[in-house]
C-alpha positions as CSV (number, residue, x, y, z in Angstrom):
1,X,5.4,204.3,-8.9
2,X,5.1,207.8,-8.8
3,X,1.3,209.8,-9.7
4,X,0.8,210.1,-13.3
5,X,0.0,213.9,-14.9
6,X,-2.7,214.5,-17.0
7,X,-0.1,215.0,-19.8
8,X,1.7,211.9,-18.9
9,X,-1.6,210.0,-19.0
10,X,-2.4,211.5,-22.3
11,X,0.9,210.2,-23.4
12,X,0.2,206.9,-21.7
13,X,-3.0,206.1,-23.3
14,X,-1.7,207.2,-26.8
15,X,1.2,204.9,-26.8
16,X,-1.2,201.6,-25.6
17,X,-3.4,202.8,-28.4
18,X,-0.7,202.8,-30.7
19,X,0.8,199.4,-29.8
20,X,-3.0,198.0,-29.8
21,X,-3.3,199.0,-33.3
22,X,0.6,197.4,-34.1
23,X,-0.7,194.2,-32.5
24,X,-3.8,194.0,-34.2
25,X,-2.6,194.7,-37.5
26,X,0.2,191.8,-37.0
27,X,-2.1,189.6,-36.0
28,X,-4.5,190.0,-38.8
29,X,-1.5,189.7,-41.5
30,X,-0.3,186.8,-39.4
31,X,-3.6,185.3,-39.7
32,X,-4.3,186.2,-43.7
33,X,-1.0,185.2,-44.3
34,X,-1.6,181.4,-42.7
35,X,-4.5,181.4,-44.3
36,X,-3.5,181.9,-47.9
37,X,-0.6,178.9,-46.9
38,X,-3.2,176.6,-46.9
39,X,-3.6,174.9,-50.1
40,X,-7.6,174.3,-51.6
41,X,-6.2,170.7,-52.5
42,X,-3.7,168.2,-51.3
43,X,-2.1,165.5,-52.9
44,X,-1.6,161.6,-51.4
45,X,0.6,158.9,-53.2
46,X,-0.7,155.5,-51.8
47,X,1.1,152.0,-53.2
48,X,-0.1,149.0,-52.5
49,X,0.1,145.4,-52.9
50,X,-2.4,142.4,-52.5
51,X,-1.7,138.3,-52.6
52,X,2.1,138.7,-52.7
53,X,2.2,134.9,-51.9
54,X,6.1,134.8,-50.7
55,X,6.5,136.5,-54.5
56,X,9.5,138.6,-53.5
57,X,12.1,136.6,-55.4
58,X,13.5,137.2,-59.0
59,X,10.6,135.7,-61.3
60,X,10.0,135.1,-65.2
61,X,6.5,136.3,-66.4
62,X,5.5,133.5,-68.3
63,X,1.8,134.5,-67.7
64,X,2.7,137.3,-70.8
65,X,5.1,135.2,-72.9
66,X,5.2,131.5,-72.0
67,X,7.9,130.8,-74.6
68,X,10.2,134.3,-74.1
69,X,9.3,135.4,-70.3
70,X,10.1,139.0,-69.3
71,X,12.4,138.9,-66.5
72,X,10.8,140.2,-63.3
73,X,12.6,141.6,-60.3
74,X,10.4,140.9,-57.2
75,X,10.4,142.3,-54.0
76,X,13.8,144.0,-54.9
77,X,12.8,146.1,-58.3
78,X,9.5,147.2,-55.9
79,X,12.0,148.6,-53.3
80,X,13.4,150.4,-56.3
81,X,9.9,151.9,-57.7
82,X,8.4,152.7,-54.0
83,X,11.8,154.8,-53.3
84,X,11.4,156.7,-56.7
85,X,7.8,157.2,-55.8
86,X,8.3,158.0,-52.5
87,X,10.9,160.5,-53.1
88,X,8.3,161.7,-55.7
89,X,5.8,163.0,-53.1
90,X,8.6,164.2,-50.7
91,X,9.7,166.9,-53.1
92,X,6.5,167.7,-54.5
93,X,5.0,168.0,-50.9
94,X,2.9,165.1,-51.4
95,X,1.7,162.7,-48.8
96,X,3.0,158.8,-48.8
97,X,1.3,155.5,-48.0
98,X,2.6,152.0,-48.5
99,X,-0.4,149.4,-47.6
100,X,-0.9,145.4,-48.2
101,X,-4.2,143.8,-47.8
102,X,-2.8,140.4,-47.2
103,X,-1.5,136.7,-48.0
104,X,1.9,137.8,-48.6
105,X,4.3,134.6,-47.7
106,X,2.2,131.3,-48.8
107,X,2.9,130.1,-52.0
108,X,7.0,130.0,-53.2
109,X,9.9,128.4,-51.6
110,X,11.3,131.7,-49.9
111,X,7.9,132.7,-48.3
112,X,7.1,129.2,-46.9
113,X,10.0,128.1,-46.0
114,X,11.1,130.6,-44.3
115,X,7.6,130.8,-42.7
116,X,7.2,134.4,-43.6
117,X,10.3,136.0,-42.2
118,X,12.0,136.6,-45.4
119,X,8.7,138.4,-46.8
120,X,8.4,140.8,-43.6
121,X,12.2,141.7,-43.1
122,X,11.6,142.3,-47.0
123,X,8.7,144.8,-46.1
124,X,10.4,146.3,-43.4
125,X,13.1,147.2,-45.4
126,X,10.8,149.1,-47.7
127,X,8.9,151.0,-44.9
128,X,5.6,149.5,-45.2
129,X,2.8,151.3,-43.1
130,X,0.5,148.6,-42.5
131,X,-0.3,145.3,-43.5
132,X,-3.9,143.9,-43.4
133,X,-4.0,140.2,-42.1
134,X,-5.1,137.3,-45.0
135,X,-6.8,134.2,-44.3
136,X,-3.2,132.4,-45.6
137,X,-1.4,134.2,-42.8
138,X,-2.6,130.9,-40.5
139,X,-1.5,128.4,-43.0
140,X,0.9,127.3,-41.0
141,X,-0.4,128.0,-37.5
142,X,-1.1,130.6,-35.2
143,X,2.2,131.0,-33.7
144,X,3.9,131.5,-37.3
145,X,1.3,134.6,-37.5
146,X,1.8,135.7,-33.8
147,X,5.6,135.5,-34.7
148,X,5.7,136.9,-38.2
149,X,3.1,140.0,-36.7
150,X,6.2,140.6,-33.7
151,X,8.8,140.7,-36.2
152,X,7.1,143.8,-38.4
153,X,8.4,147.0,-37.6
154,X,4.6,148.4,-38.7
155,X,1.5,148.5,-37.8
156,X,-0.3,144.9,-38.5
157,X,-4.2,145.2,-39.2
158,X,-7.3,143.6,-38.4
159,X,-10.4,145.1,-37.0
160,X,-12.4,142.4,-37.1
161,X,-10.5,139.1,-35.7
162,X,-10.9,138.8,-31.7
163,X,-9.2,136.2,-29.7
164,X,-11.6,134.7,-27.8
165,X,-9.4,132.6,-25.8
166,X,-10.8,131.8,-22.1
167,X,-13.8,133.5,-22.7
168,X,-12.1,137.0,-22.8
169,X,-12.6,139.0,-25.9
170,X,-9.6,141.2,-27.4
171,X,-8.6,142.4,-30.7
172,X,-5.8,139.6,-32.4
173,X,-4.5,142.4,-34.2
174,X,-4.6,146.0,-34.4
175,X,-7.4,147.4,-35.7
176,X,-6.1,151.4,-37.3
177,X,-3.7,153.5,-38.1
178,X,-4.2,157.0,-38.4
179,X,-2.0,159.3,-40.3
180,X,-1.1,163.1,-40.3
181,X,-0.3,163.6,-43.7
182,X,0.2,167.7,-44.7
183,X,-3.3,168.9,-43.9
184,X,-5.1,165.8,-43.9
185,X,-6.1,163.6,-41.0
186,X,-5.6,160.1,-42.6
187,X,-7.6,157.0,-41.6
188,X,-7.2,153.7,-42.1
189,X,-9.0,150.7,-41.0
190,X,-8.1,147.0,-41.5
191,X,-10.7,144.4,-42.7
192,X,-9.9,140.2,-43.3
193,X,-12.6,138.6,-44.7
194,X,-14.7,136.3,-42.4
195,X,-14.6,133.4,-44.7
196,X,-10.9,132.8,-43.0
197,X,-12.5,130.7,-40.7
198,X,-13.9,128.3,-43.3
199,X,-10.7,128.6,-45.6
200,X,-8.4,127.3,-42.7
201,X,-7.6,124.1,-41.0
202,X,-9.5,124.6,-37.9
203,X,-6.8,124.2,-35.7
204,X,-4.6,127.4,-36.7
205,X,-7.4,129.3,-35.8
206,X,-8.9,128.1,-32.8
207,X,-10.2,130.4,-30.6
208,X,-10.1,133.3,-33.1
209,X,-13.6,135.1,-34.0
210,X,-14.2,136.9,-37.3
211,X,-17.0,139.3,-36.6
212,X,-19.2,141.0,-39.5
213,X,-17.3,143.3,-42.4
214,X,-19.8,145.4,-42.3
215,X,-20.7,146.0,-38.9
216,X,-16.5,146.2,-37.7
217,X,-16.0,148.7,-41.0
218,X,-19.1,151.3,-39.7
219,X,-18.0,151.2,-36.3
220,X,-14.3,152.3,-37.1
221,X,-15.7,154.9,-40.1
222,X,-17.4,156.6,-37.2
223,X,-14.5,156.0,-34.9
224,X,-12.0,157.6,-37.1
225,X,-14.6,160.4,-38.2
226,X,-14.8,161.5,-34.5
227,X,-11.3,161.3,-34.3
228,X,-11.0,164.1,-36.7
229,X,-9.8,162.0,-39.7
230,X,-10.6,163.8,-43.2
231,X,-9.9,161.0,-45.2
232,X,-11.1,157.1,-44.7
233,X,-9.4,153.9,-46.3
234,X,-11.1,150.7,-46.1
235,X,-8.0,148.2,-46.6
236,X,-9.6,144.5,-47.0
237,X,-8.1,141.3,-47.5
238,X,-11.7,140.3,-49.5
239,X,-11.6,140.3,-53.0
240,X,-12.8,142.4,-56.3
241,X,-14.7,139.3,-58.1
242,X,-13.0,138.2,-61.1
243,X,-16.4,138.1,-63.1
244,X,-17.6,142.0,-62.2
245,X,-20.6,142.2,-63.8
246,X,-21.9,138.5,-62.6
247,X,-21.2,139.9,-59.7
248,X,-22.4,143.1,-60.1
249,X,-25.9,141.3,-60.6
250,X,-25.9,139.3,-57.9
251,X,-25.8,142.5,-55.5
252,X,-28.7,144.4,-56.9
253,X,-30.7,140.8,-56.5
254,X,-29.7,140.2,-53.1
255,X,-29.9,144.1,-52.5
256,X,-33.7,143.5,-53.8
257,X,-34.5,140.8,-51.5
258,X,-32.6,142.6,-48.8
259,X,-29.5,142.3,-46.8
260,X,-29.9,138.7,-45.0
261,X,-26.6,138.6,-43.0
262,X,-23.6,141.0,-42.1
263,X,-21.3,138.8,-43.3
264,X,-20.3,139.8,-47.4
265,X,-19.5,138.1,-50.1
266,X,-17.1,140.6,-51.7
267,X,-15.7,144.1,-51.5
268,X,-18.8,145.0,-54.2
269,X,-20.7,144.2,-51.3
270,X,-19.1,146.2,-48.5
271,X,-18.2,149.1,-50.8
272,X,-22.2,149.4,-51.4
273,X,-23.2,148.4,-48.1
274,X,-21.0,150.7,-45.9
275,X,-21.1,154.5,-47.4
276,X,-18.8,157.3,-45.9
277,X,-15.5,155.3,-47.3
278,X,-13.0,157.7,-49.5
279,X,-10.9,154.5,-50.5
280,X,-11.1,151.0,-50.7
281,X,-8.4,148.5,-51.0
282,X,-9.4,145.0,-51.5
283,X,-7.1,141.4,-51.6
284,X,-8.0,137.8,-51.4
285,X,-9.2,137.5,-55.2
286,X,-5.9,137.4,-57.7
287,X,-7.3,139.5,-60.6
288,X,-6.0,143.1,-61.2
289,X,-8.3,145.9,-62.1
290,X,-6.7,148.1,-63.6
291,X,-8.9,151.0,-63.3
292,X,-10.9,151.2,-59.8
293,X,-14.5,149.7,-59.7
294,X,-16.7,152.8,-58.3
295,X,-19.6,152.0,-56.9
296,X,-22.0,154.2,-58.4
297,X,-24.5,154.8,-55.2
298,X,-21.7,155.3,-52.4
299,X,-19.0,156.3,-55.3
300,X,-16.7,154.9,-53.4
301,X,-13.5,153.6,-55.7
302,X,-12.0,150.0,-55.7
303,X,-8.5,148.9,-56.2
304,X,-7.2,145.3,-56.5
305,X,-4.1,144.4,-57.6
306,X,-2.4,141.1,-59.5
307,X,-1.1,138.2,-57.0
308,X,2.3,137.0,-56.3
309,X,4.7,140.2,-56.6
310,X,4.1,141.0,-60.1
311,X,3.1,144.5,-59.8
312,X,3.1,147.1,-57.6
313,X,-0.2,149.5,-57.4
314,X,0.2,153.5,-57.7
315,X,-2.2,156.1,-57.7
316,X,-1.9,159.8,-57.0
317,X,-5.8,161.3,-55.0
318,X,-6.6,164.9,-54.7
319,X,-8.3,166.2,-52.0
320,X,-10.6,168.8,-51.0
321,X,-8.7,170.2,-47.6
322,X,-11.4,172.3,-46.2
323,X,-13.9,169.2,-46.7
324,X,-12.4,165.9,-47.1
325,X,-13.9,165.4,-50.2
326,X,-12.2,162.8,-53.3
327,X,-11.8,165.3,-56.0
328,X,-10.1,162.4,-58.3
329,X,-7.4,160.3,-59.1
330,X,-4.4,159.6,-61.5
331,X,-2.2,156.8,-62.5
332,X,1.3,156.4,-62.3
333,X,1.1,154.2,-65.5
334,X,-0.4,155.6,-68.7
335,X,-2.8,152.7,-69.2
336,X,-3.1,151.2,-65.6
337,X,-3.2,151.5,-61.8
338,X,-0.8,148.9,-62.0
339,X,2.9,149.2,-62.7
340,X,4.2,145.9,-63.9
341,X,7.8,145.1,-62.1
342,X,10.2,144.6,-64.7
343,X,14.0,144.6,-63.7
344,X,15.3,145.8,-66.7
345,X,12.7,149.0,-66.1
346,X,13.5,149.3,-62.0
347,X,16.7,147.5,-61.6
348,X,16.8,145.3,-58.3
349,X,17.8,147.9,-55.1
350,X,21.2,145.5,-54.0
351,X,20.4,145.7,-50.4
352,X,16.9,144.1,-50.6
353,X,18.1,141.9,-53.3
354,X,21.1,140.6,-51.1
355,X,18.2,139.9,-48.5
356,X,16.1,137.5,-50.8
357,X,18.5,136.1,-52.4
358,X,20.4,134.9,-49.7
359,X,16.9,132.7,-48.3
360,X,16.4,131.7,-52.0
361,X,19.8,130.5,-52.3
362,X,19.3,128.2,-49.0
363,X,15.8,127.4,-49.0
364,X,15.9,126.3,-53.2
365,X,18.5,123.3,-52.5
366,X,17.3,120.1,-53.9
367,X,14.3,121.8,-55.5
368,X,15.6,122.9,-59.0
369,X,16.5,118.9,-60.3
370,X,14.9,118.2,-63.1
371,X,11.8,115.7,-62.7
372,X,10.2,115.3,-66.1
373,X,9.5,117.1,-69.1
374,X,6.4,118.9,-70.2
375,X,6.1,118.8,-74.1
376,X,3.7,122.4,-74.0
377,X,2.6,124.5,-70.5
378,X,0.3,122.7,-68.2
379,X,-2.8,125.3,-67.2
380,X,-5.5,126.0,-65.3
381,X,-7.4,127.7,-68.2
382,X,-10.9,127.1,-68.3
383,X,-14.1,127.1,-66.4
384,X,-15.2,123.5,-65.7
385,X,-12.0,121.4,-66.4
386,X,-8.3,122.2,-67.0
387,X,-5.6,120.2,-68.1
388,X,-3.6,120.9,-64.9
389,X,-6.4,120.0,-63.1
390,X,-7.0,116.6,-64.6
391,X,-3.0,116.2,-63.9
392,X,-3.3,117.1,-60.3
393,X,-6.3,114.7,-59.5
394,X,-4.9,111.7,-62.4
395,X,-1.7,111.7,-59.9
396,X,-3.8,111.6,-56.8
397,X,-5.7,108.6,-57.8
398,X,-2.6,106.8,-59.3
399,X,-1.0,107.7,-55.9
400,X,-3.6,106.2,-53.5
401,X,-5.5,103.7,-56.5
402,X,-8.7,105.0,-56.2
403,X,-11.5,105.1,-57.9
404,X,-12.3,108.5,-58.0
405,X,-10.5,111.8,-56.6
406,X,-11.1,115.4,-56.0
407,X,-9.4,118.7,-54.9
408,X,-10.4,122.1,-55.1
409,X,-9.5,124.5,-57.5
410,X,-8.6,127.1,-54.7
411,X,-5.0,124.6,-53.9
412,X,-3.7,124.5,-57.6
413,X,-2.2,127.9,-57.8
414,X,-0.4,128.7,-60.7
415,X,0.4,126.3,-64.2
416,X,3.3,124.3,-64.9
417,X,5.7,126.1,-67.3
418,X,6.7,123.5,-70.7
419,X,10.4,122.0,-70.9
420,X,11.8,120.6,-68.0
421,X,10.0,120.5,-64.7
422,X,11.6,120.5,-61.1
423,X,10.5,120.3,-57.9
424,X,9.6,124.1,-57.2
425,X,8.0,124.1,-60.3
426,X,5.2,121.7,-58.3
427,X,5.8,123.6,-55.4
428,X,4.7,126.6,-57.1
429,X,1.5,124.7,-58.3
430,X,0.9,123.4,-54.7
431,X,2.1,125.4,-51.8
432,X,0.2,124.2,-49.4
433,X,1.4,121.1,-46.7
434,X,-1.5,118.7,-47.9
435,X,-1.8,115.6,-47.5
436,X,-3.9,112.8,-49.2
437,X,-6.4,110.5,-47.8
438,X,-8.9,108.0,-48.9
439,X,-12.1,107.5,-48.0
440,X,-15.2,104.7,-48.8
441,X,-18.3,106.0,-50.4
442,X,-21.0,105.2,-52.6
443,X,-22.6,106.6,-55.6
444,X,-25.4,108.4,-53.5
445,X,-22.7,110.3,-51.4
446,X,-20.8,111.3,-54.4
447,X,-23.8,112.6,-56.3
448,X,-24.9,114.9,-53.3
449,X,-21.5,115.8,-52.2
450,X,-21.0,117.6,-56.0
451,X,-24.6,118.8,-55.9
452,X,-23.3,120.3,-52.5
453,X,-20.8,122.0,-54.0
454,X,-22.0,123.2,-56.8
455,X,-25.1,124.9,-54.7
456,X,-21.5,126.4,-52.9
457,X,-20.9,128.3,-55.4
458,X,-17.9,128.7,-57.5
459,X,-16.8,126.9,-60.7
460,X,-17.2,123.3,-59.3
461,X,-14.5,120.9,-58.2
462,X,-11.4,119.2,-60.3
463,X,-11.7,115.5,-60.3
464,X,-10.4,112.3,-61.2
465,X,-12.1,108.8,-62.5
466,X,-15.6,110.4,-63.2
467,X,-17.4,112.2,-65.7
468,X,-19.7,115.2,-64.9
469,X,-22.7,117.3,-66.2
470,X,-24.1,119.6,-64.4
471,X,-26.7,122.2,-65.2
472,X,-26.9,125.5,-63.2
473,X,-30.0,126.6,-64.3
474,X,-31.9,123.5,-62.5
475,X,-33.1,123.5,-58.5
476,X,-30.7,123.1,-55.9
477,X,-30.2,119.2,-55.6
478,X,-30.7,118.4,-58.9
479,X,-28.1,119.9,-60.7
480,X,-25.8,116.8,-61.5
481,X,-27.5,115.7,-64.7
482,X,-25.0,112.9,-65.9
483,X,-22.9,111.5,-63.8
484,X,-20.1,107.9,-64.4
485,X,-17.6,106.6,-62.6
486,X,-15.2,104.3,-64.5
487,X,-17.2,104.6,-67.4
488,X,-20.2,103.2,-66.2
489,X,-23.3,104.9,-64.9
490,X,-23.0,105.7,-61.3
491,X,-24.7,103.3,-58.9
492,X,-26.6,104.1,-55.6
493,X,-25.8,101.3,-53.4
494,X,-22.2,100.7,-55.0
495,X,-19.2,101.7,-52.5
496,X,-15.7,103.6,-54.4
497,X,-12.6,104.5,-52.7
498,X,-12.7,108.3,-53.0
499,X,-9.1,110.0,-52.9
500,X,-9.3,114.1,-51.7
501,X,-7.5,116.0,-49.5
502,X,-6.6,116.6,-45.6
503,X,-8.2,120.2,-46.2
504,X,-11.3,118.8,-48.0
505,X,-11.6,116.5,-45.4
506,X,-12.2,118.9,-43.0
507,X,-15.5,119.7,-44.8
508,X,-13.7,123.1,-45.7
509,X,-14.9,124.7,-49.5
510,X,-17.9,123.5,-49.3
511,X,-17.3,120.2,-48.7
512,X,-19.1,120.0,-45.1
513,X,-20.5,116.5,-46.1
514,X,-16.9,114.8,-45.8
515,X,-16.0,116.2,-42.4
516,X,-17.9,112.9,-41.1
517,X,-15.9,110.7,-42.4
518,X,-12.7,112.1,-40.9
519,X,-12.7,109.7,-38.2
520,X,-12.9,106.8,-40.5
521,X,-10.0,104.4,-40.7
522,X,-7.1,105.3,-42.2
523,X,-8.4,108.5,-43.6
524,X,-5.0,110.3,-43.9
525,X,-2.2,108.6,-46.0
526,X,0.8,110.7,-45.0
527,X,1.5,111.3,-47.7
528,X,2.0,114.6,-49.0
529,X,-0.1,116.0,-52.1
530,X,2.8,118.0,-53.3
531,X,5.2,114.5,-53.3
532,X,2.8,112.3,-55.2
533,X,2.3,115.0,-58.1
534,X,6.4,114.9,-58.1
535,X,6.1,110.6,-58.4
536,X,3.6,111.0,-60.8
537,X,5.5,113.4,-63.4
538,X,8.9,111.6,-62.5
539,X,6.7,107.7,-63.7
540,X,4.7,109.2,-66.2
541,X,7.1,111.7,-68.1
542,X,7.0,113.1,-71.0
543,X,3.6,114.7,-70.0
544,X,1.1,115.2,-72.4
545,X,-1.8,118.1,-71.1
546,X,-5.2,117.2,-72.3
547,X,-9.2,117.8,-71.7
548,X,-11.3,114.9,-71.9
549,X,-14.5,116.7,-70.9
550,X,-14.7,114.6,-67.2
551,X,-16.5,118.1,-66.0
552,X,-19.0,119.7,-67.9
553,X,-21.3,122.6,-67.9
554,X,-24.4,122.3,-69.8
555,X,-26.1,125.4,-68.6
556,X,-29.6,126.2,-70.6
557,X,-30.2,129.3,-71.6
């Protein structure tokens, strides 16, 4: 290159200067304007469901109007209601999340008998994002969850459950997801509650470890925070109690005494215990709230849902962008988180209907001949006794001819409608492969197994044969105040054929004291509990649903 005059290097310099001064000025309106593109506040749809149960199918919602049921359109009318609300957020530049928190096939004829696989083709159809493992999910072994967690096309959750296998320790299950969603970083961590291990045979979860909630959920809030995420979702399959502000007491007392354990007993618990969550999704418990529970030291907000496929949860959060921060929430519904799924209001999508229905029609044959006859619904309403309840355990002992019987209130999961009764109708009401067994022991035993249970916690047992008072308000051990068995006073010494449960019998629900006698004699009939309740109704029809105060609760005051 040739030498450069003074005028030309006047001229040179000018020019940089002037393209300098372009560059800078495009930059800085560059900059301004990406600035002003960044919204103060962004918007996040999340749906979710909790306890689905295998409830995908068509349904009638005889819990609102036993005598006129509301049709209900399952899985099918929510595919219907998550496209409309996904679509909403798309074209209002919102962001979209589709969670469960667990439990979702246990508990009809198309979710158990297809083991699941007609409940997760069902929510990979809909685009789930995750799904939080239940303590159900190993109802029917660990290879039907390894199998039905291969066959989702989403993320399956559980930061907490470890195989332990060999004496290696790996997650089961993955533990987060983390979501870009518009300007937001979006975390979301996956909790099953510990008690799993205690709520299942021990079998289908051998060599599986359930560490602490709280401990697995502070780890991964600080994880996820490092990672950049703005937002943090706790989604827990443990449950929203259905009594809040019993519960509500019992944390500040234990909070009092101070935190003996890192195990919780519910999402109250974890919500207070673990701060720095944005969101919490619980499962496990089926009782809806339909506003959140906030707690109001951490302010973290609480969402449960209804079981069985009834509803589908909706709520629209604003954001903070340049901090994170929960500005608020709305509902989708006017009066409710929760938008009930009726199929005249979001008519079945045919695609996911053809799905279902095609399992329902397969798995349903032989199930819907009729049985007996009901003269009024058969329920579980009320606290110590039902009349379901006294069915359930007056067909055990007629089954096995006992003397006395007992199941817990956990297996009987939904009432028997009135009119004509069928085989899924008892299916319905007991989902789960029990069987029955029988066991010698006398009046001592029975007395401190009950006081064992009641110290458990809970609402007590149902039973058969006996008659019960118990008073809470006493000491633990001395809380059975009246007890008979066949009418008579209970005696010490005296042995009685007692009637339960292959689940019972493994000492599960608080029931440790029976696991000894598993190895005695003969403990398991074969027979299943589901197939005696079908004998009983089919020999003892027309039924006639009664209380006859066999458990009582005569708290003082």
């Amino acid at each position: 290159m040739g030498t450069l005059t003074a005028s030309h290097e006047k001229k040179y310099q000018t020019t940089i200067f002037k393209m300098k001064k372009l560059l800078f000025t495009y930059l800085m309106c560059a900059s301004l304007s990406a600035f002003a593109a960044i919204p103060e506040t962004y918007s996040i749809v999340i749906c979710h469901t909790n306890d689905v149960h295998g409830g995908v199918d068509s349904s009638q919602a005889t819990f609102m109007n036993p005598e006129f049921p509301p049709a209900l359109g399952g899985g099918a009318s929510m595919a219907t209601l998550v496209a409309r609300l996904r679509k909403y957020a798309e074209n209002n530049g919102k962001g979209f999340l589709l969670l469960d928190t667990g439990d979702i096939f246990q508990g009809t004829l198309v979710g158990t008998k297809s083991e699941g696989e007609a409940v997760v083709r069902f929510m990979n159809e809909v685009n789930y994002d995750a799904w939080v493992l239940g303590n159900h999910e190993f109802d029917l072994g660990r290879q039907v969850t390894d199998r039905l967690m291969k066959q989702a096309q989403f993320p399956v959750l559980s930061a907490n459950t470890y195989d332990i296998e060999n004496g290696d320790t790996t997650n089961f299950a993955g533990t987060y997801i983390i979501k870009q969603l518009g300007p937001l970083k979006v975390g979301v961590v996956g909790i099953t509650t510990t008690g799993t291990e205690r709520a299942s045979f021990a079998d289908n979860v051998r060599n599986l470890y359930f560490a602490p909630e709280t401990t697995t959920l502070e780890r991964y809030r600080d994880s996820l925070r490092a990672m950049g995420c703005n937002v943090v979702v706790a989604a827990c399959h443990l449950g929203l109690p259905f009594d809040r502000w019993d519960a509500w007491d019992d944390l500040e007392r234990h909070e009092k005494e101070g935190w003996k354990s890192d195990y919780v007993r519910n999402s109250f618990e974890l919500a207070r215990r673990v701060p720095g969550i944005d969101i919490l999704y619980a499962g496990d418990i089926h009782v809806g709230y339909v506003e959140p529970w906030v707690d109001p030291v951490t302010h973290t907000p609480c969402f449960q849902g209804y079981g069985r496929g009834t509803n589908l949860m909706a709520v629209e959060f604003e954001f903070d962008v340049a901090t994170g921060q929960l500005l608020g929430w709305k509902n989708f519904s006017d009066e409710s988180t929760l938008i009930t799924l009726f199929s005249d209001q979001f008519p079945r999508d045919r695609n996911v209907a053809e799905t279902i229905d095609t399992v329902v029609a397969r798995v349903e044959i032989g199930f819907n001949e009729r049985i007996g006859v009901a003269e009024q619904p058969i329920t579980r309403i009320g606290e110590a006794e039902s009349a379901l309840g006294n069915l359930v355990c007056d067909a055990m002992l007629w089954r096995l001819k006992g003397d006395i019987s007992i199941t817990n209130k956990g297996g009987v999961r939904t009432d028997l409608p009135g009119g004509n009764l069928t085989p899924q109708d008892v299916f319905n009401v007991l989902p789960f492969d029990n069987t029955l067994g029988s066991v010698e022991v006398t009046g001592t035993f029975v007395k401190e197994m009950i006081e064992d249970k009641v110290a458990y916690g809970g609402s007590g047992l149902y039973v058969g044969g006996m008659r019960v008072k118990v008073d809470r308000t006493r000491e633990k051990g001395d809380r059975v105040v009246m007890l008979e068995i066949g009418g008579q006073p209970v005696e010490a010494d005296k042995t009685y054929r007692l009637v339960t449960t292959d689940y019972l019998l493994e000492g599960n629900s608080g029931m440790e004291k029976l696991s000894a006698l598993r190895s005695q004699a003969a403990v398991e009939s074969g027979v299943y509990m589901r197939e005696a309740i079908i004998e009983y109704i089919k020999s003892h029809t027309p039924l006639h649903p009664k209380l006859d105060g066999r458990w009582q609760f005569v708290d003082r005051s």
